[in-house]
C-alpha positions as CSV (number, residue, x, y, z in Angstrom):
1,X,-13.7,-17.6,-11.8
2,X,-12.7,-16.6,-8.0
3,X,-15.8,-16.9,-5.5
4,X,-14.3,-13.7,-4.2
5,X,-14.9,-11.3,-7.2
6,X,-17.4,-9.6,-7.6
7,X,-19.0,-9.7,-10.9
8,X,-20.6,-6.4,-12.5
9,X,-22.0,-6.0,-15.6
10,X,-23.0,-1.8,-17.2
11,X,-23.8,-0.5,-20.7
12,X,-20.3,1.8,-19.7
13,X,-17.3,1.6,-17.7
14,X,-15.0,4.5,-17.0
15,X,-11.9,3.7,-15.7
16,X,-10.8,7.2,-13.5
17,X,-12.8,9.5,-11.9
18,X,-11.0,12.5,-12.5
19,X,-13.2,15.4,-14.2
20,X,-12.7,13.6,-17.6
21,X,-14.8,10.4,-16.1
22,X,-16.7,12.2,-13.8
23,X,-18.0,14.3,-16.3
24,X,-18.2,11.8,-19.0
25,X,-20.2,9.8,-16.5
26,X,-23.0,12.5,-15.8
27,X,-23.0,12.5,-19.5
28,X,-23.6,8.7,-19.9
29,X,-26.1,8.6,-17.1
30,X,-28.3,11.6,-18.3
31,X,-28.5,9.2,-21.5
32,X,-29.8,7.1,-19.7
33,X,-27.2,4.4,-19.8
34,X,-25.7,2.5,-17.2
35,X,-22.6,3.4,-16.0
36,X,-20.1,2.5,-13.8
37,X,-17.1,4.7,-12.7
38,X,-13.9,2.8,-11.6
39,X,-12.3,4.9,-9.0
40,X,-8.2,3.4,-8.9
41,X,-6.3,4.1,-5.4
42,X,-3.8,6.8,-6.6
43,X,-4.9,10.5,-6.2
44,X,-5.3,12.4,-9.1
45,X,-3.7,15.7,-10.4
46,X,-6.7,17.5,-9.4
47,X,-6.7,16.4,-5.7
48,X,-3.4,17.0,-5.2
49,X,-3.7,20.4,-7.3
50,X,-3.9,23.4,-3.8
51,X,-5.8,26.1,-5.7
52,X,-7.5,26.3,-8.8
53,X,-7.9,30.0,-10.3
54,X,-9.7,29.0,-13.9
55,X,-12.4,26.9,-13.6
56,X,-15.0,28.7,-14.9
57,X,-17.5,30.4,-11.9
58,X,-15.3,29.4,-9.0
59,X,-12.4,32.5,-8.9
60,X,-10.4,29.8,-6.0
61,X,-11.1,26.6,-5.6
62,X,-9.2,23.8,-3.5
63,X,-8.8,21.0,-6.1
64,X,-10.1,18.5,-3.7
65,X,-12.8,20.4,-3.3
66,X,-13.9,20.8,-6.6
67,X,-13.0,17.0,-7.4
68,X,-16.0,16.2,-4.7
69,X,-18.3,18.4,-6.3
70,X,-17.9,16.6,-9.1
71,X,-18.1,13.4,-8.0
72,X,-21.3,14.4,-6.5
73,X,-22.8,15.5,-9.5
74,X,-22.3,12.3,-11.4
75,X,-23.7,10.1,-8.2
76,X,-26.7,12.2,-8.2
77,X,-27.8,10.1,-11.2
78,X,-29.7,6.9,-10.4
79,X,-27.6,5.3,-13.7
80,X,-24.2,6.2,-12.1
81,X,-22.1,3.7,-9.6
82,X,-19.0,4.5,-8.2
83,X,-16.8,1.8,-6.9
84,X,-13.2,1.4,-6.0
85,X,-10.2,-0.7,-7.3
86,X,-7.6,-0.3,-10.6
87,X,-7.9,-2.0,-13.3
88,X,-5.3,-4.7,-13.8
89,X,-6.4,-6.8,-16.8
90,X,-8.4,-5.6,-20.0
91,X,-9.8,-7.3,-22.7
92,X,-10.9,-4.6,-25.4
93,X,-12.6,-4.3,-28.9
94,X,-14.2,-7.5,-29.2
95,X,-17.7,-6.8,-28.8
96,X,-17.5,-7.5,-24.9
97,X,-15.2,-5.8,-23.0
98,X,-13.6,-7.0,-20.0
99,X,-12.1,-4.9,-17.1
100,X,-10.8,-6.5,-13.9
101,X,-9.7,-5.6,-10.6
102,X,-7.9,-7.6,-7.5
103,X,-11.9,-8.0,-6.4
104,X,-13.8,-7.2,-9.3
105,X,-14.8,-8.1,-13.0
106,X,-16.6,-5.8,-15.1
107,X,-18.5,-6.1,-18.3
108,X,-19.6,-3.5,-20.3
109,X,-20.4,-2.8,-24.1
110,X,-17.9,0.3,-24.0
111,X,-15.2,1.9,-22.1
112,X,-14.0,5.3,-21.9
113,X,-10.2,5.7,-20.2
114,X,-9.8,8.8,-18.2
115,X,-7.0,7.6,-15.8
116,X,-5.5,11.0,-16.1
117,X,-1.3,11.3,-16.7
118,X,-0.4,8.1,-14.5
119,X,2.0,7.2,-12.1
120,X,5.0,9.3,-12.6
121,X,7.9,7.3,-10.7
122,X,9.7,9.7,-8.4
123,X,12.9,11.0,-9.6
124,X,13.6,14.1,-6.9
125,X,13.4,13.5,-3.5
126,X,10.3,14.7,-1.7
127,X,8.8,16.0,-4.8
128,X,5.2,13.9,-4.4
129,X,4.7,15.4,-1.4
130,X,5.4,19.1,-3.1
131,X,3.0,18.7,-6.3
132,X,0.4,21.5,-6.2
133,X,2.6,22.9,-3.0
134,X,5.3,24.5,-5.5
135,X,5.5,21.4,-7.5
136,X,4.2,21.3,-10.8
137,X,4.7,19.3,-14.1
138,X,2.9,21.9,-16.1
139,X,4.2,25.2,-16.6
140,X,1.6,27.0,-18.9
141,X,-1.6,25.5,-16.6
142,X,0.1,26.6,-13.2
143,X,2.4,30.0,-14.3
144,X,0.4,32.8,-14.1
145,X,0.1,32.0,-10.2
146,X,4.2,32.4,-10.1
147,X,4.1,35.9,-11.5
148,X,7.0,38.6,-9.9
149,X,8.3,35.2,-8.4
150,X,11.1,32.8,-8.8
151,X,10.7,30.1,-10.5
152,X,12.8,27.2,-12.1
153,X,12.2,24.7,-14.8
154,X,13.6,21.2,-15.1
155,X,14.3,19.6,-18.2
156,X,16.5,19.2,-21.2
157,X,13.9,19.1,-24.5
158,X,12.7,22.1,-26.8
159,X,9.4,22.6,-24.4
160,X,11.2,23.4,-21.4
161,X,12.5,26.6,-23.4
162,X,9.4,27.4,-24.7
163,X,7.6,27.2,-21.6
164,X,10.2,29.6,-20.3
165,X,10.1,32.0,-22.5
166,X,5.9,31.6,-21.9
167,X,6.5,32.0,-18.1
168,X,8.9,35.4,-18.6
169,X,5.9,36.7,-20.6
170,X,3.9,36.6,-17.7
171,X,6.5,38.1,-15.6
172,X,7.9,35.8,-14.1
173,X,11.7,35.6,-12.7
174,X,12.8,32.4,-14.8
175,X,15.4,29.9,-14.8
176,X,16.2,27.2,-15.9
177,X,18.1,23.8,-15.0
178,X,19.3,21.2,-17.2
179,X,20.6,17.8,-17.1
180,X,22.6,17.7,-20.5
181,X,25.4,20.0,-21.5
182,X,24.6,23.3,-23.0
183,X,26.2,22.5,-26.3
184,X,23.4,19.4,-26.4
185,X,20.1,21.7,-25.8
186,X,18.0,22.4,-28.3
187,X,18.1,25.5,-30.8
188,X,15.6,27.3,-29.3
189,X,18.5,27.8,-26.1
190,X,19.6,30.6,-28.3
191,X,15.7,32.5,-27.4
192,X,16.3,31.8,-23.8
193,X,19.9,33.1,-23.6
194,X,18.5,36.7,-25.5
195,X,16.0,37.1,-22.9
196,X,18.8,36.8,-20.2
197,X,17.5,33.7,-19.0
198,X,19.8,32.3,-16.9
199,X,20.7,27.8,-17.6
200,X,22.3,25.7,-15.4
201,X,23.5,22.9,-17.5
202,X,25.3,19.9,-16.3
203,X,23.0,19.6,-13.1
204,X,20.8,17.2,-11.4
205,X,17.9,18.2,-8.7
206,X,18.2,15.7,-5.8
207,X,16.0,17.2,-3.5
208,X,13.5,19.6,-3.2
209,X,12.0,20.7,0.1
210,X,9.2,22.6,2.3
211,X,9.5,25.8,4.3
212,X,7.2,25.1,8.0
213,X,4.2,25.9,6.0
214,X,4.8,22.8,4.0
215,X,5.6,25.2,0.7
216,X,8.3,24.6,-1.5
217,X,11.2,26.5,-0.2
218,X,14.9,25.1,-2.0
219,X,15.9,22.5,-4.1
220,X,19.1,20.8,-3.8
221,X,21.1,20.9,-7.1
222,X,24.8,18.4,-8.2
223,X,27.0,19.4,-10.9
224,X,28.1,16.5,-13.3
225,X,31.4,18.1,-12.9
226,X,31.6,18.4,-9.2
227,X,30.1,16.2,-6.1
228,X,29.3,19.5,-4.4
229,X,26.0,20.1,-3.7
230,X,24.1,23.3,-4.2
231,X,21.5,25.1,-2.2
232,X,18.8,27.3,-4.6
233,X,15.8,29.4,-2.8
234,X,13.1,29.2,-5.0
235,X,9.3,29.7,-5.7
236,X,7.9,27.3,-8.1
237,X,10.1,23.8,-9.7
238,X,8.2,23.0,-13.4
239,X,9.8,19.7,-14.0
240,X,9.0,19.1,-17.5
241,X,8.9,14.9,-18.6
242,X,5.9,13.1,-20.0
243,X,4.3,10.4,-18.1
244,X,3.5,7.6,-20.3
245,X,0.2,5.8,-20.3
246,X,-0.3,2.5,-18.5
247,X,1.6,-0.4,-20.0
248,X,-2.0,-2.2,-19.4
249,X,-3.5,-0.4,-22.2
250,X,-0.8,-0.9,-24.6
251,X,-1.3,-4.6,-23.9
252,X,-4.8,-4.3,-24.3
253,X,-4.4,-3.3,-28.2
254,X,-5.2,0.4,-27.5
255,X,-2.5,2.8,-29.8
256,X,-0.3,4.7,-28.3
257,X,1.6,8.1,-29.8
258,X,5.4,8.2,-29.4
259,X,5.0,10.0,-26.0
260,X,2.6,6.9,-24.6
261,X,-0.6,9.0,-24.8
262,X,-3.5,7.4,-26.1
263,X,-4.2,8.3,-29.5
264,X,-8.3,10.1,-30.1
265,X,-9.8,10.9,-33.0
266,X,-12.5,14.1,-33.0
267,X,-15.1,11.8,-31.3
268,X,-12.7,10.8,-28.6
269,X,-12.6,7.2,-30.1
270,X,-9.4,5.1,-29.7
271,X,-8.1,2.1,-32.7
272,X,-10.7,-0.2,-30.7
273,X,-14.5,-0.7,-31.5
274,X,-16.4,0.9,-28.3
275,X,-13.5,2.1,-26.5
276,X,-12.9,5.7,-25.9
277,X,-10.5,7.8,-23.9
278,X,-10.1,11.6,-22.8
279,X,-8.6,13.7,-20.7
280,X,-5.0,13.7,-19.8
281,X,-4.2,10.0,-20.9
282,X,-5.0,11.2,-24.3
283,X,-2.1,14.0,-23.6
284,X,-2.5,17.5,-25.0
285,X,-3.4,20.9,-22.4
286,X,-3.6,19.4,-19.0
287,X,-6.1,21.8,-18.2
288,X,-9.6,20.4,-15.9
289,X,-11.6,22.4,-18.7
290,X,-10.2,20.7,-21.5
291,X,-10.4,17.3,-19.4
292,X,-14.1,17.6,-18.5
293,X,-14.9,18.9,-21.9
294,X,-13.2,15.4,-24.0
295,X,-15.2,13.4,-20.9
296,X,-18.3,14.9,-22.4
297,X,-17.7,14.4,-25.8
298,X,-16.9,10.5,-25.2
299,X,-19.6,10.1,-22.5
300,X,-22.1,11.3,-25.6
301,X,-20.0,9.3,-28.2
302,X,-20.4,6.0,-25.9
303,X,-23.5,6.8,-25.5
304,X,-24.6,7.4,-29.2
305,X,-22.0,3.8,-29.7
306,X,-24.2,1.5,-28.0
307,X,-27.9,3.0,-29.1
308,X,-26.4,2.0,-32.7
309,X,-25.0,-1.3,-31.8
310,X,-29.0,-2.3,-30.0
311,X,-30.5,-0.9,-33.1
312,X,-28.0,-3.1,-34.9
């Protein structure tokens, strides 16, 4: 073992402090279990999310803002470390579990995952910079703020016209833009073209940029068929693709679902002994609620876990 790693040794790790592992920390520490959160380098969806209009008691809410709060919350607890670095090895469901870092090892008798969506590689240029600025990857969480505006959606699969049809509900001006022919789109095309929803088949986005306010202003658009290149005003861009889970967990023995979301049962455990997982990674309504909510329900499920295994 490296003289330079720190050694650490809890009752829990949580890999991500997100609201999932924030919340299923303040959970673990109130049972009076020792925790430690591992906080990874990339920003979560919340701290790059501008506003938030639905978490319950705050009617606007900067999601950085709220991210801190929470963070706060679960340090207040004497049973609760914080401490930076991504995990890049794991060795789950054998009793002991192993998490390690480029300056850390970690021990602990269970893990919850709450790493959130993970790294979704770029595919538009300067969208990063745009999520939560007229960016968004979610169309149901993030619509109703688009409402009497217009807004387009990106994809080619049977969600991407559901979600549209969901987004003209709410009133908003929707169209959509798709990489594959229209003759290749799914059935549900048919629903979209009877609202008068305009498609754009055959089409890549290549770009998408910012007005002086650093809001999404146009996206750049190339016809399969043409090299021209085609200027679109816009609102709001919904670009609609999964984000599988970290090949690291897939390694580690943890199931995956044919999307790469980590597969739960009710108690938020995963196919391994003492290792649990919620919020976004486990896929579902990417929704803070329903993420803080699933960190609960494993933080007590962890909890419960090791009490049985010491009485054991």
């Amino acid at each position: 073992m490296s003289e330079y790693l720190k050694e650490y040794t809890c009752d829990i790790c949580i890999i991500g402090a997100g609201p999932a592992g924030l919340n299923a920390a303040v959970y673990c520490g109130r049972a009076e279990r020792d925790t430690i959160v591992l906080e990874g380098k990339q920003e979560g969806a919340l701290e790059m999310t501008k506003d938030i209009q639905n978490w319950l008691g705050e009617k606007k809410i900067e999601g950085q803002k709220l991210l801190e709060k929470f963070k706060e919350h679960a340090r207040s607890n004497k049973n609760v470390r914080i401490i930076k670095g991504d995990a890049i090895s794991l060795m789950l469901g054998m009793g002991k579990n192993m998490i390690s870092t480029r300056s850390a090892n970690i021990t602990a008798e269970a893990v919850i995952i709450c790493t959130g969506r993970g790294l979704r590689k770029e595919t538009i240029e300067g969208e990063t910079q745009l999520i939560g600025y007229g960016v968004s990857y979610c169309a149901l969480c993030d619509g109703p703020l688009y409402k009497d505006r217009n807004v387009y959606l990106y994809g080619d699969d049977e969600e991407v016209f559901e979600d549209a049809l969901a987004l003209d509900q709410m009133g908003c001006h929707v169209n959509i833009i798709s990489e594959k022919s229209i003759n290749e789109l799914p059935n549900k095309v048919e629903e979209a073209k009877n609202k008068d929803i305009p498609i754009i088949d055959n089409t890549e986005i290549t770009k998408v940029e910012s007005n002086s306010g650093g809001l999404l202003e146009k996206i750049y658009c190339k016809s399969k068929n043409s090299d021209d290149i085609k200027e679109i005003e816009l609102d709001g861009l919904f670009i609609l693709s999964y984000v599988p889970s970290n090949s690291i967990f897939k390694k580690a023995g943890v199931e995956l679902d044919e999307l790469g979301n980590i597969k739960v049962d009710e108690d938020q455990k995963t196919n391994l002994k003492g290792v649990y997982a919620a919020g976004d990674v486990t896929g579902g309504l990417f929704q803070v609620i329903f993420a803080a909510a699933e960190g609960a329900r494993a933080g007590i499920n962890a909890a419960k876990y090791i009490r049985q295994k010491q009485k054991d």
